[in-house]
Backbone as JSON Lines, residues from 0, in Angstrom:
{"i":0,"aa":"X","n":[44.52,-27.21,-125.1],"ca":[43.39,-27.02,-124.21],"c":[43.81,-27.14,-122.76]}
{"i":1,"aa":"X","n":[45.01,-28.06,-122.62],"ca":[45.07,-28.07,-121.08],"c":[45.67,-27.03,-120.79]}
{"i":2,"aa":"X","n":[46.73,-26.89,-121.89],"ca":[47.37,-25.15,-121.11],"c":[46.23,-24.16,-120.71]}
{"i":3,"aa":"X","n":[45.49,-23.76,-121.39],"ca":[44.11,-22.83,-121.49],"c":[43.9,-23.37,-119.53]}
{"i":4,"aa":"X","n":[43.44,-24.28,-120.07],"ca":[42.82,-25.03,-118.52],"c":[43.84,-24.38,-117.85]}
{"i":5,"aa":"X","n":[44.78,-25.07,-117.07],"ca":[45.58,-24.62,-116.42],"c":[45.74,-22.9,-115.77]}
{"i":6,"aa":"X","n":[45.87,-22.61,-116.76],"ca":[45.69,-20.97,-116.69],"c":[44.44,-20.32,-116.25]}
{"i":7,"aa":"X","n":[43.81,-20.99,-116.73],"ca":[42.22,-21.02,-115.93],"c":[42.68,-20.98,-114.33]}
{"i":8,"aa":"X","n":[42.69,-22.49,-114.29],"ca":[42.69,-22.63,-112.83],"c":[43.64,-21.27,-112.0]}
{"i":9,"aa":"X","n":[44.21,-20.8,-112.39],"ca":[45.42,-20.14,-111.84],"c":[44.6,-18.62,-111.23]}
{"i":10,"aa":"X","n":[44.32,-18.3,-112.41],"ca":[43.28,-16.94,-112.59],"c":[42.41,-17.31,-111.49]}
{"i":11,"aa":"X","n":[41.58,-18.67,-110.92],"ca":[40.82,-18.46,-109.89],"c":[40.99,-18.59,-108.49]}
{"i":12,"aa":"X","n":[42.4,-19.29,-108.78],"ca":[42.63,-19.05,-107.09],"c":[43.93,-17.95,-106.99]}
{"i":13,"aa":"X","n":[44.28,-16.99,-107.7],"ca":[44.71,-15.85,-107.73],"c":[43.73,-14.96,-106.62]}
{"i":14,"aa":"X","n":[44.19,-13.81,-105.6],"ca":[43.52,-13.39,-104.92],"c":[43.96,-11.98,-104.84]}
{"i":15,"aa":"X","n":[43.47,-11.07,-104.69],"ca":[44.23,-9.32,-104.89],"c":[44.72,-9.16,-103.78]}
{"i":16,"aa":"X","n":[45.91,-8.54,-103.62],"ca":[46.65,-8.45,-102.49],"c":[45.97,-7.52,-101.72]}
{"i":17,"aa":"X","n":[45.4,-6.66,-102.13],"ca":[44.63,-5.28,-101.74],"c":[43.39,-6.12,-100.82]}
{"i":18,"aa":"X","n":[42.51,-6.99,-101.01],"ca":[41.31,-7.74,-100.51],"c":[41.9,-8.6,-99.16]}
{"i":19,"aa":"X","n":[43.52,-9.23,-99.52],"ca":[43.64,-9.59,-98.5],"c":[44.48,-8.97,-97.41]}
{"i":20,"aa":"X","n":[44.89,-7.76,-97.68],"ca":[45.8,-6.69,-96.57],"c":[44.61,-6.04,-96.05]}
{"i":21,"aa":"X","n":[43.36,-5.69,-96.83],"ca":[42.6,-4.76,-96.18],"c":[41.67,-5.7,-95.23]}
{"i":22,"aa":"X","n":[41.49,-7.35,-95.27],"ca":[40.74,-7.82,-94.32],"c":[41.43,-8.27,-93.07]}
{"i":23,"aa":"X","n":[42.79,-8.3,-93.41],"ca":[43.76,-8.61,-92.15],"c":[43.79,-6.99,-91.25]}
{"i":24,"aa":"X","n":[43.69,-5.9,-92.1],"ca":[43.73,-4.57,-91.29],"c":[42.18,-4.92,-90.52]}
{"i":25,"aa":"X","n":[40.94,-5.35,-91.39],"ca":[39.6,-4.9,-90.33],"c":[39.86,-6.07,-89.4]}
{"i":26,"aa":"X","n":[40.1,-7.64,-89.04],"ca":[40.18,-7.96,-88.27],"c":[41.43,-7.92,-87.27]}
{"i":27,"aa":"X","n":[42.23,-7.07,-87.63],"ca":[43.47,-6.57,-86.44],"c":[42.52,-5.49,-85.65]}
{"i":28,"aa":"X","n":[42.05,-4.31,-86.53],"ca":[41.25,-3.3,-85.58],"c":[39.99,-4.41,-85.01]}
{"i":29,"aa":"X","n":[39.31,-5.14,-85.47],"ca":[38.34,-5.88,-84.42],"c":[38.83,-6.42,-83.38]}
{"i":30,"aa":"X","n":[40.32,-7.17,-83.23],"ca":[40.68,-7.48,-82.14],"c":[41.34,-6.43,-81.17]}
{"i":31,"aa":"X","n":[41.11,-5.75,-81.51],"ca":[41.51,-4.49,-81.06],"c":[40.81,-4.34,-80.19]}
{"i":32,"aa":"X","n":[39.56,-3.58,-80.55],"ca":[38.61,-3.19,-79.82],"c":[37.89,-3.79,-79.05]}
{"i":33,"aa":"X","n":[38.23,-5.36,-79.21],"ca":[36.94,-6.4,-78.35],"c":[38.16,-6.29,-77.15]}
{"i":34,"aa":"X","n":[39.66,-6.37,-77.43],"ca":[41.03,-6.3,-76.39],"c":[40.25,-5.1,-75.2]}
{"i":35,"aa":"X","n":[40.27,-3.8,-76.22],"ca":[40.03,-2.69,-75.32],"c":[38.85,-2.9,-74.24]}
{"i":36,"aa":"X","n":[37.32,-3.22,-74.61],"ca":[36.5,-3.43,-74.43],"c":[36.36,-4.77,-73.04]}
{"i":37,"aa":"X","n":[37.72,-5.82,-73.18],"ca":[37.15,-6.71,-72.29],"c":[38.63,-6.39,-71.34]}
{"i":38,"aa":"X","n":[39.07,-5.14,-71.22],"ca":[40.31,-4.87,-70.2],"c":[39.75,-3.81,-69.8]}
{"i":39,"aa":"X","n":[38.63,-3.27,-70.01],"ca":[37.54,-2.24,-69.05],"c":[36.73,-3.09,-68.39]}
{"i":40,"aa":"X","n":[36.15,-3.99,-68.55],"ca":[35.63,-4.75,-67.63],"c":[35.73,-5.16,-66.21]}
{"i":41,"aa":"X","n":[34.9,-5.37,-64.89],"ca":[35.97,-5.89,-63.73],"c":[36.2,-7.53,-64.34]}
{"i":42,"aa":"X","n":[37.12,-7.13,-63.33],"ca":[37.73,-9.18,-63.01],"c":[38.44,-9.24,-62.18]}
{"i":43,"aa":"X","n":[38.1,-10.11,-61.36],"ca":[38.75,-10.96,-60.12],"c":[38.88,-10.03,-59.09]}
{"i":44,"aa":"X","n":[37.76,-9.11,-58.77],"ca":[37.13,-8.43,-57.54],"c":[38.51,-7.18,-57.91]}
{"i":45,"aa":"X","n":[38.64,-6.28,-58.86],"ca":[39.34,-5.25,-58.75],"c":[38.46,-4.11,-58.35]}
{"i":46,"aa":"X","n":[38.75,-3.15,-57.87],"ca":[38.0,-1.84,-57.22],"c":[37.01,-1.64,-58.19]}
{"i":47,"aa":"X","n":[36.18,-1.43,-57.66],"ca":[35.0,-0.63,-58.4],"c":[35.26,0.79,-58.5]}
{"i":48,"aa":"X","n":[34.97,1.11,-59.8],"ca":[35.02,2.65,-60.55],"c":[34.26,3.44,-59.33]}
{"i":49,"aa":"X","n":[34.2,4.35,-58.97],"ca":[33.88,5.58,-58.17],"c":[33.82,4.72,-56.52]}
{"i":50,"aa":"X","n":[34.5,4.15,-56.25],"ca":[35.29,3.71,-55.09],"c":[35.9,4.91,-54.5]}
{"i":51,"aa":"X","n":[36.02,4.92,-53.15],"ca":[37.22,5.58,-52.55],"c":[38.87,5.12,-52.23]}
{"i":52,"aa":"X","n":[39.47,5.47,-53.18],"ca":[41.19,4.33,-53.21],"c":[41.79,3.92,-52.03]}
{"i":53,"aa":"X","n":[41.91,2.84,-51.56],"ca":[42.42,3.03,-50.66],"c":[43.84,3.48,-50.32]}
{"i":54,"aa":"X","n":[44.18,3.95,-49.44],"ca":[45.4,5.35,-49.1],"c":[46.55,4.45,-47.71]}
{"i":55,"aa":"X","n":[47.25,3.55,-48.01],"ca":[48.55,2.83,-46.99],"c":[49.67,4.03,-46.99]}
{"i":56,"aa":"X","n":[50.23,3.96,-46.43],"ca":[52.0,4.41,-46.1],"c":[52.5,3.49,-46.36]}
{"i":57,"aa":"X","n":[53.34,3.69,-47.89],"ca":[54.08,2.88,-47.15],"c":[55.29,3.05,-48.02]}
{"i":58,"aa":"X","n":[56.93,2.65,-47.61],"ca":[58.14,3.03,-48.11],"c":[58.51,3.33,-49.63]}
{"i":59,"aa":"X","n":[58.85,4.62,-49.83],"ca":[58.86,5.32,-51.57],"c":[60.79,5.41,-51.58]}
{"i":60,"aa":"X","n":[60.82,4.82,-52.55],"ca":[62.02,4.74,-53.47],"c":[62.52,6.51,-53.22]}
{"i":61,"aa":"X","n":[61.33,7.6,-53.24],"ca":[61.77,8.79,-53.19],"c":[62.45,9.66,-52.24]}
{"i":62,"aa":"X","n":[62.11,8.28,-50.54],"ca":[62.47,9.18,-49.44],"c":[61.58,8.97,-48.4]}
{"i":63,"aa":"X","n":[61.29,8.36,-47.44],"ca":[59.99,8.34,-46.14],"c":[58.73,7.45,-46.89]}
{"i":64,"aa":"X","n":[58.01,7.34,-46.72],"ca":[56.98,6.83,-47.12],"c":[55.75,7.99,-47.6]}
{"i":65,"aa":"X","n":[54.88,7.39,-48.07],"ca":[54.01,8.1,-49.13],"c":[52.83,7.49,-49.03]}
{"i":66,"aa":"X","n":[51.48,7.98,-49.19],"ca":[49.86,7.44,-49.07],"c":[49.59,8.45,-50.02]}
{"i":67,"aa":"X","n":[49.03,7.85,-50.48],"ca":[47.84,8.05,-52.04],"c":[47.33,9.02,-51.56]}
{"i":68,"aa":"X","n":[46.56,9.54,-50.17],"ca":[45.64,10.41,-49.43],"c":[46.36,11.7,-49.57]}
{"i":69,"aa":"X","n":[47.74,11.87,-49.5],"ca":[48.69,12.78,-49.48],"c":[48.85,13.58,-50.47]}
{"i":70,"aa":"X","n":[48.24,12.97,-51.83],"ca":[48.15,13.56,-52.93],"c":[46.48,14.28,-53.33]}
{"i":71,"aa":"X","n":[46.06,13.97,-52.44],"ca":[44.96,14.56,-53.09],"c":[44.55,15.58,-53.52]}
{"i":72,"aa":"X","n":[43.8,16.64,-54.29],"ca":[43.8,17.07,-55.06],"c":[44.36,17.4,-56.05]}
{"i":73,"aa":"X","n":[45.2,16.19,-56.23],"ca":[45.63,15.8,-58.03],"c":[45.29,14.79,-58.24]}
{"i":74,"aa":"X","n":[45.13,14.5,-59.46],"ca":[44.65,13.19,-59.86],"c":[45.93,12.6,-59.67]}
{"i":75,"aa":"X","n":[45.72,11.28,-59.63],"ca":[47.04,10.24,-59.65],"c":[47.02,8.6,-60.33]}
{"i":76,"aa":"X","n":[47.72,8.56,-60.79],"ca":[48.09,7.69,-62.22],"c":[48.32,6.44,-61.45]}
{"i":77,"aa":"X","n":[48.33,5.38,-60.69],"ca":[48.6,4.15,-59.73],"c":[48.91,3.12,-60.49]}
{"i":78,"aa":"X","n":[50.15,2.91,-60.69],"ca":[50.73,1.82,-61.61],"c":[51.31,0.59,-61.05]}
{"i":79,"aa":"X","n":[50.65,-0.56,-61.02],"ca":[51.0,-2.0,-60.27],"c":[51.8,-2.58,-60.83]}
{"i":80,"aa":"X","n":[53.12,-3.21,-61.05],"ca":[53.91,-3.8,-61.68],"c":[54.33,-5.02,-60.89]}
{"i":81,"aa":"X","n":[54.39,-5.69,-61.34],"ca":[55.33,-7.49,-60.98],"c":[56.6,-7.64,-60.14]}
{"i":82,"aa":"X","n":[57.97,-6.88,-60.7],"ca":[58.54,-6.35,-60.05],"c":[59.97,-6.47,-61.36]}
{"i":83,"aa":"X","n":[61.05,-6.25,-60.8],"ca":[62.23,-5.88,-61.33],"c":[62.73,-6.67,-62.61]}
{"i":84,"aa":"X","n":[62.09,-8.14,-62.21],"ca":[62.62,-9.32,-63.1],"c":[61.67,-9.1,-64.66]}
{"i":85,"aa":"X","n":[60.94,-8.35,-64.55],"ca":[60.04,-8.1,-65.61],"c":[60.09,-7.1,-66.5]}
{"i":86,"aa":"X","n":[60.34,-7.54,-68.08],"ca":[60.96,-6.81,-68.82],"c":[59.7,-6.04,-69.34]}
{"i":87,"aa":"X","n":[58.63,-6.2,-69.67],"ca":[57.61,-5.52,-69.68],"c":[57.11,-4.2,-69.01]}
{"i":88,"aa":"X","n":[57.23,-4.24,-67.61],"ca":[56.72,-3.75,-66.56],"c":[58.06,-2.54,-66.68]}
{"i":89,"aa":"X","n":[59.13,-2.88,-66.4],"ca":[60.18,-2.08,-67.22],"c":[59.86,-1.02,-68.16]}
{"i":90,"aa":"X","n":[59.79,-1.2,-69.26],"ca":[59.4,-0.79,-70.26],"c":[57.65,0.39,-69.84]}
{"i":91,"aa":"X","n":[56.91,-0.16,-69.08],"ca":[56.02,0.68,-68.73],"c":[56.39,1.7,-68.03]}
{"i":92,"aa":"X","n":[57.32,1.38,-66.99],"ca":[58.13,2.74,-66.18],"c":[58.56,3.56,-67.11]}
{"i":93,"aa":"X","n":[59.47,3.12,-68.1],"ca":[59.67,4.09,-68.71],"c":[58.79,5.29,-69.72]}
{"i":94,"aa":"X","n":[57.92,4.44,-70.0],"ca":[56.9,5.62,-70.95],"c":[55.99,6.3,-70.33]}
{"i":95,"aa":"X","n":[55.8,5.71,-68.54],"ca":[55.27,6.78,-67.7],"c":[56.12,8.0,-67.69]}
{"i":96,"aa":"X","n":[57.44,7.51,-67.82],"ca":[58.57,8.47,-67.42],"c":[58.56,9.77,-68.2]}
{"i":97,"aa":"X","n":[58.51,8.85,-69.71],"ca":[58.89,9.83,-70.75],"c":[57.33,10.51,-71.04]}
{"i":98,"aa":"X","n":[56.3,10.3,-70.51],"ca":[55.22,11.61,-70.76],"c":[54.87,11.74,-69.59]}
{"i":99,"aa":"X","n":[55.95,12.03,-68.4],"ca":[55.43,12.63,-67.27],"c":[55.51,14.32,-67.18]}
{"i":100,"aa":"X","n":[55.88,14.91,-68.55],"ca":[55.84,16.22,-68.72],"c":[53.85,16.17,-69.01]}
{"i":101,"aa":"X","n":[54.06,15.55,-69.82],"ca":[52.4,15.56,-70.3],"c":[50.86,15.47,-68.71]}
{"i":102,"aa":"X","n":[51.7,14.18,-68.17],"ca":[50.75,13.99,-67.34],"c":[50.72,14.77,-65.82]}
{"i":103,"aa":"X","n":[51.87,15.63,-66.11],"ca":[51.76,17.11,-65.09],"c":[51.05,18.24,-65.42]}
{"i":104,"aa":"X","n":[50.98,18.43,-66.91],"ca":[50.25,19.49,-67.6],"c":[48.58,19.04,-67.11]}
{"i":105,"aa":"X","n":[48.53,17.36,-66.99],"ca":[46.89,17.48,-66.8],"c":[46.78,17.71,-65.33]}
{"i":106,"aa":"X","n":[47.58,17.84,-64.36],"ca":[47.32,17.62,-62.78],"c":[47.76,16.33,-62.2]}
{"i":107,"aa":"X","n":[48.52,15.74,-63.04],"ca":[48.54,14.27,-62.44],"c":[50.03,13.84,-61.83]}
{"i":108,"aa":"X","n":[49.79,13.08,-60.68],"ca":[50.92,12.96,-59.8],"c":[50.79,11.14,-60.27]}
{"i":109,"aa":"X","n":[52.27,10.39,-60.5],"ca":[52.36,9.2,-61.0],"c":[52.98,8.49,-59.38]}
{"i":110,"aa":"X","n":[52.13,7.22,-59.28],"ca":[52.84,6.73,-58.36],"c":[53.04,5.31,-58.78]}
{"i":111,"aa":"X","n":[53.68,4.38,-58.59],"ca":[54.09,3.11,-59.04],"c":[53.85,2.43,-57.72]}
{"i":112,"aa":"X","n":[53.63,0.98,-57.66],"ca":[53.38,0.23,-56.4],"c":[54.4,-1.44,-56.83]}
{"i":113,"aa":"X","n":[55.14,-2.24,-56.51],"ca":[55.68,-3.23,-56.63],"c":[55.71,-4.0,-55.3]}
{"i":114,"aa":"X","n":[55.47,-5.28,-55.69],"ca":[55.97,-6.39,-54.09],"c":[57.82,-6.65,-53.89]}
{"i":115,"aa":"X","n":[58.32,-5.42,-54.81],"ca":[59.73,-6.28,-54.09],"c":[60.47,-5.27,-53.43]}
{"i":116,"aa":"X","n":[61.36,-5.45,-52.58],"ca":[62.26,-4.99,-51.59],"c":[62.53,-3.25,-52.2]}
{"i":117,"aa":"X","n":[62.16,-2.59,-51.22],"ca":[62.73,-1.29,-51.63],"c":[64.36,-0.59,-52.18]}
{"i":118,"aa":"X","n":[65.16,-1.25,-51.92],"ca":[66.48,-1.35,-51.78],"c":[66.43,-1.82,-53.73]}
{"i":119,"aa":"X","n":[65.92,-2.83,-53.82],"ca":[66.09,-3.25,-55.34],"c":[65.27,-2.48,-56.24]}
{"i":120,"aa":"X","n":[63.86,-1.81,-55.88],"ca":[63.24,-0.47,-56.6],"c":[64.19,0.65,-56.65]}
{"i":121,"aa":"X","n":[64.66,0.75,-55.66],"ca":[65.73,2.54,-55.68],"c":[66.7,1.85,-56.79]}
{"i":122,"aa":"X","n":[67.47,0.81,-57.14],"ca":[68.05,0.43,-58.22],"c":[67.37,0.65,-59.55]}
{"i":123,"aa":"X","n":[66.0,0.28,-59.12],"ca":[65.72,0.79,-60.85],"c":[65.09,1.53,-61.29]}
{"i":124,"aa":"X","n":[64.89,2.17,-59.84],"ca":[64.44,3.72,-60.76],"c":[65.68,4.2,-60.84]}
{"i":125,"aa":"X","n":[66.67,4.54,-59.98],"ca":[67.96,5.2,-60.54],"c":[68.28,5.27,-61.64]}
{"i":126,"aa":"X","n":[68.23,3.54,-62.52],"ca":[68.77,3.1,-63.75],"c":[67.86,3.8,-65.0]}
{"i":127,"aa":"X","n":[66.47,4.05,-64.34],"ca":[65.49,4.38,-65.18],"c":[65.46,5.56,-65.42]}
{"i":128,"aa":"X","n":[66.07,6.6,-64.29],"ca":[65.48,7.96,-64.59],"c":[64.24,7.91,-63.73]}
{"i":129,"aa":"X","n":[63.78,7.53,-63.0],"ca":[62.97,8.01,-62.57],"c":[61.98,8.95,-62.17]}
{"i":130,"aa":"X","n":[61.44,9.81,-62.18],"ca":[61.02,11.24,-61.63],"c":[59.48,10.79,-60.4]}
{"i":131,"aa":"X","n":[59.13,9.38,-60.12],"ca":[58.31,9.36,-59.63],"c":[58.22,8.33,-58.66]}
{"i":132,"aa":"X","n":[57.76,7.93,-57.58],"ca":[58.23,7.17,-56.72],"c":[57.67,5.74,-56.97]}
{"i":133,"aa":"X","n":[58.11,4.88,-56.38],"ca":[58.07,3.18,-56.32],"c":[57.47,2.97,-55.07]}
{"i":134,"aa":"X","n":[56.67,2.54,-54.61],"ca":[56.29,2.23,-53.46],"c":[56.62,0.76,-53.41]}
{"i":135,"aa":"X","n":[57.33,0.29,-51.99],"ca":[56.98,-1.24,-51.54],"c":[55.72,-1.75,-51.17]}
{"i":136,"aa":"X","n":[55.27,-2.94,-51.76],"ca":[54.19,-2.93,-51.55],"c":[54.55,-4.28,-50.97]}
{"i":137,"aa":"X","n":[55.41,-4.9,-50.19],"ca":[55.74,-6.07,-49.78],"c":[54.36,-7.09,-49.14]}
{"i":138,"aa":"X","n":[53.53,-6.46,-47.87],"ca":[53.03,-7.21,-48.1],"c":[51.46,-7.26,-48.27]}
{"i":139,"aa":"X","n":[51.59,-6.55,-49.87],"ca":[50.57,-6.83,-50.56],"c":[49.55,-6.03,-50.17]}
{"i":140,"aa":"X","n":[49.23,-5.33,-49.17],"ca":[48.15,-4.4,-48.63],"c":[47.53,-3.35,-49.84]}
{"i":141,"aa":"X","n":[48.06,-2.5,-50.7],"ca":[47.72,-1.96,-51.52],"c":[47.15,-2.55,-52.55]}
{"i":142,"aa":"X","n":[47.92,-3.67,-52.79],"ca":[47.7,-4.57,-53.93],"c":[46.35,-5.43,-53.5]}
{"i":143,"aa":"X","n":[46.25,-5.68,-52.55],"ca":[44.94,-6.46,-52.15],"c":[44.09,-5.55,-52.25]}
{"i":144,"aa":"X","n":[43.88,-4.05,-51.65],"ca":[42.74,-3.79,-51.38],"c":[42.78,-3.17,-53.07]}
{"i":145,"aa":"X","n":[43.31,-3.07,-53.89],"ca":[43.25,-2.68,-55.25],"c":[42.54,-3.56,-55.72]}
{"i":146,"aa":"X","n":[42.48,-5.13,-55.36],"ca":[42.41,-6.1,-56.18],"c":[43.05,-6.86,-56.94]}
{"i":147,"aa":"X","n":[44.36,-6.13,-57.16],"ca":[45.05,-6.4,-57.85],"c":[46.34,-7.87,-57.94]}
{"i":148,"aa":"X","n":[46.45,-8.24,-56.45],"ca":[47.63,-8.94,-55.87],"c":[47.2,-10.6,-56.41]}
{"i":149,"aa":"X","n":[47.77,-11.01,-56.93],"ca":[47.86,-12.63,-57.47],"c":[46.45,-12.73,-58.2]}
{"i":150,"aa":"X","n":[45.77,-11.89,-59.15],"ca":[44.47,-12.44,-59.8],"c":[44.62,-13.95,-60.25]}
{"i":151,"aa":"X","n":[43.6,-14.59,-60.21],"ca":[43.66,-16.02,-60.31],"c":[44.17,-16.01,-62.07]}
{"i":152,"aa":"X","n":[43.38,-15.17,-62.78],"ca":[42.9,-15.12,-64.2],"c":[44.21,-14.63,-65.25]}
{"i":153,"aa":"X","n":[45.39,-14.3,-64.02],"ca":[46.7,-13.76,-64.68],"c":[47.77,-14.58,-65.03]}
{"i":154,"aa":"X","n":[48.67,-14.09,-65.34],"ca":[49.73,-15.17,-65.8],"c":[50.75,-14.98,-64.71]}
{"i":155,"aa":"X","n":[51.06,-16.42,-64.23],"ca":[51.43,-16.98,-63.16],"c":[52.85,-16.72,-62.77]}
{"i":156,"aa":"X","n":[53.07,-14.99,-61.91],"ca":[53.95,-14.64,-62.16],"c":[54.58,-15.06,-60.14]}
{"i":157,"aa":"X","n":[53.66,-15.89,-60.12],"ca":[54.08,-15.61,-58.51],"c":[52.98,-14.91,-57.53]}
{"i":158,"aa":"X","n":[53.8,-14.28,-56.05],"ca":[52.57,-13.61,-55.43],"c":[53.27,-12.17,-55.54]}
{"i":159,"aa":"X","n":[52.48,-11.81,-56.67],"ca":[52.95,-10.16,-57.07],"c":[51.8,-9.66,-57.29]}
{"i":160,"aa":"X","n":[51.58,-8.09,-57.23],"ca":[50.32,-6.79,-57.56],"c":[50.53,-6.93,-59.6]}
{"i":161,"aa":"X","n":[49.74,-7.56,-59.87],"ca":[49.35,-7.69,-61.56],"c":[49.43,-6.49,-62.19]}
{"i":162,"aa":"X","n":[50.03,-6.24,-63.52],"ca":[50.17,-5.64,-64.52],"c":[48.71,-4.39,-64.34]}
{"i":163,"aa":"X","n":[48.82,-3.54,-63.99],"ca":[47.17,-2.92,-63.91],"c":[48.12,-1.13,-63.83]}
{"i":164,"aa":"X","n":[47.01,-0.21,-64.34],"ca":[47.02,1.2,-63.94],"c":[46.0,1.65,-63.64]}
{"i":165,"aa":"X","n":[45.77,2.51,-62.97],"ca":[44.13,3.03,-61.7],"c":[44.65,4.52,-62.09]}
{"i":166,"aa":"X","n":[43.4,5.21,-62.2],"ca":[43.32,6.92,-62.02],"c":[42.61,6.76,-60.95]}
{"i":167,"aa":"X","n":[43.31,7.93,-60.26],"ca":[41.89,8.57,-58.97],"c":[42.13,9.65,-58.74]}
{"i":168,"aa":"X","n":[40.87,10.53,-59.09],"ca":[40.64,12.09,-59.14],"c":[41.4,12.7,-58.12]}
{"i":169,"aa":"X","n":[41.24,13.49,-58.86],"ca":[41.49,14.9,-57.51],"c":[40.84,14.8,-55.8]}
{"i":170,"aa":"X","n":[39.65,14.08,-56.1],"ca":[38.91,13.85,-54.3],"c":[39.1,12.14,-54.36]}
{"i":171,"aa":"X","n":[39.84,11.23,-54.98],"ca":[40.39,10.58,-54.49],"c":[39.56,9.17,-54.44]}
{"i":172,"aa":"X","n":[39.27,9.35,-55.49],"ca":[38.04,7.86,-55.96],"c":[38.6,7.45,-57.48]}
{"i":173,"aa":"X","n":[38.46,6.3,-57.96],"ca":[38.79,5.77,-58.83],"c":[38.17,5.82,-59.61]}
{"i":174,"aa":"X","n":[38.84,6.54,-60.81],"ca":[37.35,6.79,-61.78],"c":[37.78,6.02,-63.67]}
{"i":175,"aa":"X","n":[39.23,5.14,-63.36],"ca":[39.36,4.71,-64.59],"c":[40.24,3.62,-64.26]}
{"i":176,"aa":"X","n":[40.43,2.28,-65.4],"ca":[41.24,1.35,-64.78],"c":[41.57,0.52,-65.91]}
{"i":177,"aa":"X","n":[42.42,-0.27,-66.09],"ca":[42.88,-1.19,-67.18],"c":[44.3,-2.14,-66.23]}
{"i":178,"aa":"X","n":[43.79,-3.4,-66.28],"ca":[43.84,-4.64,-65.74],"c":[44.58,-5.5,-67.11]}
{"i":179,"aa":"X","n":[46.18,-5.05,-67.41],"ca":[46.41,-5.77,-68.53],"c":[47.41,-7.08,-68.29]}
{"i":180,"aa":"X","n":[46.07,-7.6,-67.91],"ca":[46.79,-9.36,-66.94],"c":[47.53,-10.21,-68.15]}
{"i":181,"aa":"X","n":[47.0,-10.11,-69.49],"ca":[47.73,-11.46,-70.63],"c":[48.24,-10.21,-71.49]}
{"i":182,"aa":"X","n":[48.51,-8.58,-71.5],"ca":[49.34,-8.03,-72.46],"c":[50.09,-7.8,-71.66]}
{"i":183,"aa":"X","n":[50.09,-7.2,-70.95],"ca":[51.37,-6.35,-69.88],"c":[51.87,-4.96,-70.46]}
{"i":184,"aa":"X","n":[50.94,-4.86,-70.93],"ca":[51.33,-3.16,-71.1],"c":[50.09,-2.29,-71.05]}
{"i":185,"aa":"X","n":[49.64,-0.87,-70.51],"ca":[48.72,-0.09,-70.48],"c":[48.74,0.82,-71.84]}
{"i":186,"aa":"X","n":[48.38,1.13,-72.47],"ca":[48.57,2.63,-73.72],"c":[48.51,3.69,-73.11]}
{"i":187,"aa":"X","n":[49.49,4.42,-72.8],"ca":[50.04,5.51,-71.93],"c":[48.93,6.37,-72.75]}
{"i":188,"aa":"X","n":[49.08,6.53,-73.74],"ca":[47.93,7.49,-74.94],"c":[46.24,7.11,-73.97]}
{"i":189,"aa":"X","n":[45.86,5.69,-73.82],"ca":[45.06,5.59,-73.49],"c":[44.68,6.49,-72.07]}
{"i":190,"aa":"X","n":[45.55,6.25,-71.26],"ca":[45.61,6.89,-69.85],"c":[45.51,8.63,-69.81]}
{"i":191,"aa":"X","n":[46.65,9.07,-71.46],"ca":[46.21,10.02,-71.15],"c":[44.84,10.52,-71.18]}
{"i":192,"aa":"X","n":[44.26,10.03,-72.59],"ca":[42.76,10.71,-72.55],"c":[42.08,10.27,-71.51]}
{"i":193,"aa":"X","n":[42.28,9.76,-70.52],"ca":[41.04,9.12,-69.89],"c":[40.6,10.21,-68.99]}
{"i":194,"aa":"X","n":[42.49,10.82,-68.41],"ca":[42.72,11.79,-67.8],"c":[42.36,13.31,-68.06]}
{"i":195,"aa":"X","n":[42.26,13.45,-69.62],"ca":[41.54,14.71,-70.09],"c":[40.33,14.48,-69.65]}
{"i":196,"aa":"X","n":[39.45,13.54,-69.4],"ca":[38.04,13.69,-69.69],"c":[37.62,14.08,-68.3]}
{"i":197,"aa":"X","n":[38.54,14.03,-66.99],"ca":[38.28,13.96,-65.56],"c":[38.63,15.33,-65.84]}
């Protein structure tokens, strides 16, 4: 009888592998979407959506300096990064890089913004391949009026322009944004559609 028993017990805390892979899949997609959902949100005074961007000069990795205003009538992709020491932010240059065939097909001109020394950006875009310019954003002017420069709510990387990417249309207003202060990465996929829909 105790064997019986035993075997009993076994049979009920036995669990189907299928019940528990498929509830770990619905709460991965739930954190998913509450992720997506609370990195559209503002925080910590970033530009408001249909804003006019603001447009600095200021020194491009590509050659003379460069203003956002200069591009206008293309949309443009505005990518804030930390700066060189950041392996993340890295890694985002590059997958701007590698679908900057894509994000020319929609009209879109990519510009990158960093707080560190221009001299050490032309190093890594060189290393990167680059095809799009680095702006210095030393002191912080872009990054402030973005919102973007030291958010309180970010991870404490110093006084750097936070992990963030900004669209702004063709006439030069901000019409999409993702603020990825605790992932550090944007979904290039995401950016693109955002960019089909403009």
């Amino acid at each position: 009888m105790a064997h019986v028993g035993q075997r009993r017990r076994g049979k009920q805390t036995r669990k189907p592998w299928g019940h528990v892979v498929g509830g770990g899949v619905l709460v991965a997609a739930i954190v998913a979407v509450i992720a997506l959902w609370m990195s559209s949100q503002p925080r910590s005074g970033a530009i408001a959506l249909g804003s006019r961007a603001p447009s600095f000069a200021l020194p491009a990795t590509t050659g003379g300096e460069v203003a956002l205003s200069q591009l206008h009538g293309s949309k443009i992709v505005v990518y804030f990064y930390e700066g060189a020491n950041c392996g993340p932010c890295q890694t985002q240059l590059v997958e701007l890089q590698q679908n900057l065939g894509q994000l020319d097909s929609l009209g879109t001109k990519v510009v990158a913004a960093t707080v560190d020394p221009l001299a050490l950006s032309q190093s890594v875009a060189a290393q990167l391949h680059l095809g799009f310019p680095i702006l210095e954003d030393t002191n912080h002017v872009l990054g402030s009026a973005f919102g973007v420069f030291r958010i309180p709510s970010a991870m404490d990387m110093g006084p750097v322009d936070d992990h963030s990417i900004f669209i702004v249309d063709a006439d030069g207003r901000v019409r999409w944004k993702w603020l990825a202060l605790d992932t550090m990465h944007v979904p290039v996929e995401a950016v693109l559609a955002a960019l089909r829909e403009l």
